[in-house]
C-alpha positions, -999 to 999 in steps of 0.1 A, spaced: 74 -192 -43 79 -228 -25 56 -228 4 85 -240 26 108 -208 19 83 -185 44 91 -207 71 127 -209 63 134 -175 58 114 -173 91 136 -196 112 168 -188 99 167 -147 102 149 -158 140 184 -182 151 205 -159 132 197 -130 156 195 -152 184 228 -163 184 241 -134 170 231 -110 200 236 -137 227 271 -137 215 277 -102 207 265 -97 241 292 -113 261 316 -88 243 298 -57 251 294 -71 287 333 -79 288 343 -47 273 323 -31 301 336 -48 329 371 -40 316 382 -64 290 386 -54 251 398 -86 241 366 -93 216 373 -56 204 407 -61 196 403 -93 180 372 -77 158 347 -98 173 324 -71 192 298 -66 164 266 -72 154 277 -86 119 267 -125 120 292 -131 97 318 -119 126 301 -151 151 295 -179 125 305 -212 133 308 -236 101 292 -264 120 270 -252 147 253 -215 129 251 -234 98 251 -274 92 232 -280 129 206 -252 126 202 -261 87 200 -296 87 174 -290 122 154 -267 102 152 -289 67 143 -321 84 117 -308 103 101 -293 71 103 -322 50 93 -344 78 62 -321 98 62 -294 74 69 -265 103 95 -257 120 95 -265 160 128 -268 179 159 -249 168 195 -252 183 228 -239 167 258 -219 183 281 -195 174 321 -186 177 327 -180 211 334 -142 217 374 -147 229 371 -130 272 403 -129 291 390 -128 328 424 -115 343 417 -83 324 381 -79 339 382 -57 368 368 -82 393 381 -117 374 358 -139 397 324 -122 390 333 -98 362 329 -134 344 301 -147 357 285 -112 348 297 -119 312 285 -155 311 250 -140 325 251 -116 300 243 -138 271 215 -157 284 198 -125 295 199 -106 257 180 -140 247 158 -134 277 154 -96 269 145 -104 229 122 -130 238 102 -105 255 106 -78 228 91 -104 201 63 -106 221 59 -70 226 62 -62 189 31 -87 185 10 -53 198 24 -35 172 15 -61 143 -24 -61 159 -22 -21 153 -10 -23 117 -34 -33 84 -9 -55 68 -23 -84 40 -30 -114 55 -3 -133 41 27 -113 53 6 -109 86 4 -146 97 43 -143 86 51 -120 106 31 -134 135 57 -171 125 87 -150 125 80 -131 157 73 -167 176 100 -185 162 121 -154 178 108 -161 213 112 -194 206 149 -198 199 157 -171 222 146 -192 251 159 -223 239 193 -209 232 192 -188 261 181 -215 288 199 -243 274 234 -223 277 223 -223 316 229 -256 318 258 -258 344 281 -276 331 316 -256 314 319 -245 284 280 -231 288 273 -200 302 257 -220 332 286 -236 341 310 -203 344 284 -191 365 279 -212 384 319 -219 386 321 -182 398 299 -184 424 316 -216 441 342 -210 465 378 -213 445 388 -241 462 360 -259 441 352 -236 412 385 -234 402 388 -275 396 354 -274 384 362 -248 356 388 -271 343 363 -292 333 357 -263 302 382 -288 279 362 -318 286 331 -299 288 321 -299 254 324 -336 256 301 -342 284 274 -319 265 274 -339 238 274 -373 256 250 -362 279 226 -345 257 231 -365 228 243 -398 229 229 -411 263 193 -403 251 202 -429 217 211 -457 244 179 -450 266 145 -437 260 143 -424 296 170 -402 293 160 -371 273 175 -340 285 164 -324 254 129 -330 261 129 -319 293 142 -285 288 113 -280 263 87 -292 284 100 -278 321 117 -249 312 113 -236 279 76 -240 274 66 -227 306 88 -196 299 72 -194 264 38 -189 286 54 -161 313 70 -141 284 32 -140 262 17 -131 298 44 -107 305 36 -91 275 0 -91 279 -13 -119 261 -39 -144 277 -32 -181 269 
């Protein structure tokens, strides 16, 4: 077996179910709050093949996750997305924070999962398993909190399309979240630019960066305490 197939087959089942839940999550939220929209149009599963998105659950996440084991040999930072589940927030019984409930409710799964890696950690430390398939359990389970947080914190960003932004849209008063929501079909745009490109014309600007050093690694350390681990 190639020794970089472990780590592969580690990453890519740990994104997979990542994005797969974070989306499937806003369907089940919607559906709650009112809206079968996702059911109707067969999106409210957990079948990954239901969520992929050609370029960002496959080419992004695969080209991410090969690079980084040709270059450093491990895998470290993992990004991707999937179809976004289809919500019609005139259907929701409360339109205004029915979606902001669904938006929240993608963000949180990742939150929730994160934690439940770490908790099945326990249950690996309790079980004789050979070494081998030990240590890759022990990769898989933190490559799960791993791109749970990532994908969970970096859809907070506020800025629409991400979840952030239709929260935080929500919350404004409509005189101003209504204009600012509009900025969903240019919003894509801006992420990329702002993420992206701007950090290729400036080393000071790394967004990217930041969010792994102020944000997702110190959530990395409150989900391993929260689940009982000393650092």
């Amino acid at each position: 077996m190639p020794e970089w197939l472990p780590e592969l087959l580690a990453a890519a089942i740990a994104a997979i179910l990542a994005i797969t839940l974070h989306e499937a999550a806003h369907g089940y939220a919607a559906l709650w709050l009112g809206d079968d929209t996702a059911q109707r149009a067969g999106r409210l599963s957990l079948n990954p093949i239901r969520h992929v998105d050609p370029v960002g659950t496959v080419l992004l996440p695969g080209f991410l996750v090969i690079s980084q084991l040709l270059t450093i040999g491990t895998v470290q930072v993992m990004f991707g997305w999937a179809k976004p589940v289809p919500v019609n927030p005139f259907r929701l019984r409360n339109a205004r924070f029915g979606m902001v409930a669904v938006a929240a409710a993608g963000p949180a799964i990742n939150m929730v999962l994160a934690f439940l890696a770490a908790l099945s950690g326990h249950v690996v430390d309790a079980v004789t398993l050979p070494p081998e398939l030990s240590a890759w359990v022990y990769r898989l389970l933190s490559l799960m909190i791993l791109s749970n947080l990532l994908l969970g914190l970096f859809n907070l960003i506020p800025i629409p399309p991400m979840d952030g932004g239709r929260i935080l849209g929500g919350l404004l008063p409509p005189r101003l979240g209504i204009p600012f929501l509009r900025l969903d079909r240019l919003g894509l745009l801006l992420v990329v630019l702002v993420l992206f490109i701007l950090p290729q014309l400036s080393s000071a600007w790394d967004p990217m960066g930041w969010l792994l050093r102020y944000a997702v690694g110190p959530a990395f350390s409150i989900v391993m305490r929260a689940a009982g681990y000393g650092l």
